[in-house]
Each structure stands twice: as structure tokens, then as C-alpha cells.
C-alpha positions as CSV (number, residue, x, y, z in Angstrom):
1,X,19.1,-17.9,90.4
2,X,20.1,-17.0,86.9
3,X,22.8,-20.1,86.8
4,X,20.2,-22.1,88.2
5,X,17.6,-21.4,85.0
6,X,20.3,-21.5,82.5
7,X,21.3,-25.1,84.4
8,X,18.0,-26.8,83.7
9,X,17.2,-25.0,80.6
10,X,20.3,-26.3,79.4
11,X,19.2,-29.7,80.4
12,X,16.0,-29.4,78.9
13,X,17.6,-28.8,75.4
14,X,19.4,-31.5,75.5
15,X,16.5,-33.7,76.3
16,X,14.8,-31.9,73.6
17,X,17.5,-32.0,71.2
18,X,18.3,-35.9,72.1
19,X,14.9,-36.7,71.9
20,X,14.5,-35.0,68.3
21,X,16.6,-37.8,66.8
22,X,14.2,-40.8,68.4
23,X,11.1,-38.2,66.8
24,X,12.2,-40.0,63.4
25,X,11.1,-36.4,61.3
26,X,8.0,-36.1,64.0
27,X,6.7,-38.9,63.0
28,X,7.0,-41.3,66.7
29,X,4.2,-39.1,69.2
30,X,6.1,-39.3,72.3
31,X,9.3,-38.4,71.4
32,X,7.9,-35.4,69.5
33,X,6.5,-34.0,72.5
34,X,9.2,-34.4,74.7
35,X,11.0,-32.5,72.2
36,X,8.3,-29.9,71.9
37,X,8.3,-29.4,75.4
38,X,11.8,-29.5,75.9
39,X,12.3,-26.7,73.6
40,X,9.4,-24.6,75.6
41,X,11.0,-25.4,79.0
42,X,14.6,-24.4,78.0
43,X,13.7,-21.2,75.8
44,X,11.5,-19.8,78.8
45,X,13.9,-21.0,81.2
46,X,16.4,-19.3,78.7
47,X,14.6,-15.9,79.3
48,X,14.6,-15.7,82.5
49,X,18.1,-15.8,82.7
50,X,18.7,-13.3,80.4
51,X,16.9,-10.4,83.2
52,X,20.0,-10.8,84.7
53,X,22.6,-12.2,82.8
54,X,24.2,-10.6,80.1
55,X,22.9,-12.2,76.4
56,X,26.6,-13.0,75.1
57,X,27.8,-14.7,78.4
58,X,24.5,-16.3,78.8
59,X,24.4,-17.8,75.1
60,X,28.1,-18.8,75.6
61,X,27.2,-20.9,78.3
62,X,24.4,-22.2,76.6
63,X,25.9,-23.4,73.5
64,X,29.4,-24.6,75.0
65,X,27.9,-26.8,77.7
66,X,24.8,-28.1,75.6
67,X,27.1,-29.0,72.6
68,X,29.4,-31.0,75.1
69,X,26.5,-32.5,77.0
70,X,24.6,-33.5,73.3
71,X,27.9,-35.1,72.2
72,X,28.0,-37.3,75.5
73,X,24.7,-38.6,75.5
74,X,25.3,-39.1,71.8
75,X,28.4,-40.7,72.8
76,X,26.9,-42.9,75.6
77,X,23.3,-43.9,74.0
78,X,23.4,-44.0,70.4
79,X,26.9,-44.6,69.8
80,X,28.7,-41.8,68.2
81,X,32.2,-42.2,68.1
82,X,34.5,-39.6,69.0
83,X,38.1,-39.2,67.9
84,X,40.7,-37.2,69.6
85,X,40.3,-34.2,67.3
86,X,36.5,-34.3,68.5
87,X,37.3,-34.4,72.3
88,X,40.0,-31.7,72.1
89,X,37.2,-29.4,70.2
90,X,34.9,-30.1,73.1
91,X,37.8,-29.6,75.8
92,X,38.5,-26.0,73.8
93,X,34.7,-25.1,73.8
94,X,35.0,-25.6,77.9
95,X,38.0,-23.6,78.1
96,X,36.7,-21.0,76.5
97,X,33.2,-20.9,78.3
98,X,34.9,-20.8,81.4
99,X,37.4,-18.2,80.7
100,X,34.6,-15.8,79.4
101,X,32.8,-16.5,82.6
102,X,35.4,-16.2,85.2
103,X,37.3,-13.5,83.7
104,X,34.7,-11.4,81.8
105,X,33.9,-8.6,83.5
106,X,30.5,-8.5,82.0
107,X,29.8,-12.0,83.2
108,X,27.6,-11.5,86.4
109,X,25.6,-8.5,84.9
């Protein structure tokens, strides 16, 4: 169940985080509050996990995953452009998140 939380919480930061950027400084209503909310969803959501999950693998996951998932929809909706150096960064990010959580022996509590 923990993955499962940390999955949409992840999501919901990225929402959040993507949806900061259309806010314009807070200043456009709806995109504020799906920000607002995003946040709330994916720090609760974040919680949760963390009665079962270890913080460090938990966090790890977190921040790999939604850095490489902000970068895409960056990528894909407002046009970011990303050079090799930034793809191999990501790629690295996703190496490293899975080798702490498939090797770690702290990884599933």
C-alpha cells in the first residue's frame, strides 16, 4: 500500500508543481488551487507512506521520480528543451533510485 500512496502522491506534486507555473505568482484562481491542493494531497499521501517506509528510501523515490516526471511534462507542454547532458542527469537520477530500492536493505522497512 505504501508504493501505492507514494505513486499518487508523487502524481499529485507534479500536478501541483506543474500547475504552480500556469498560477502566474498566484495570481490565476484555478491554477492556484489545484496547486494548493496538490500540495495537500501529495504531503498527506507522503505521510502515510512514511508508517511504513523508511524516510530516506521514501524521499529518494519521491524526488528522483517527481524531478523526471516534472521535466517531461515540462518537456511535452510548455516546451522545455532538453539536451543530452539533461537526459543523461535524469537517466542517472533513475539509476540511482532504483538501485537504492532494489538493493537497499532498508528499502521495504
Amino acid at each position: 500500500m505504501a508504493y501505492l500512496f507514494l505513486l499518487i502522491a508523487i502524481v499529485a506534486e507534479v500536478t501541483a508543481t506543474s500547475a504552480l507555473k500556469q498560477s502566474n505568482g498566484f495570481t490565476r484562481i484555478w491554477p492556484s488551487v489545484v496547486t494548493v491542493a496538490g500540495y495537500a494531497i501529495a504531503f498527506y499521501l507522503l505521510s502515510l507512506t512514511l508508517r511504513t517506509m523508511p524516510t530516506g528510501i521514501a524521499y529518494a523515490i519521491w524526488s528522483g521520480v517527481g524531478i523526471v516526471l516534472v521535466t517531461a511534462v515540462a518537456w511535452l507542454w510548455h516546451g522545455q528543451r532538453l539536451d543530452a547532458a539533461a537526459i543523461i542527469g535524469m537517466a542517472l537520477i533513475i539509476a540511482g533510485v532504483l538501485v537504492m530500492n532494489l538493493f537497499s536493505h532498508d528499502a521495504h522497512g
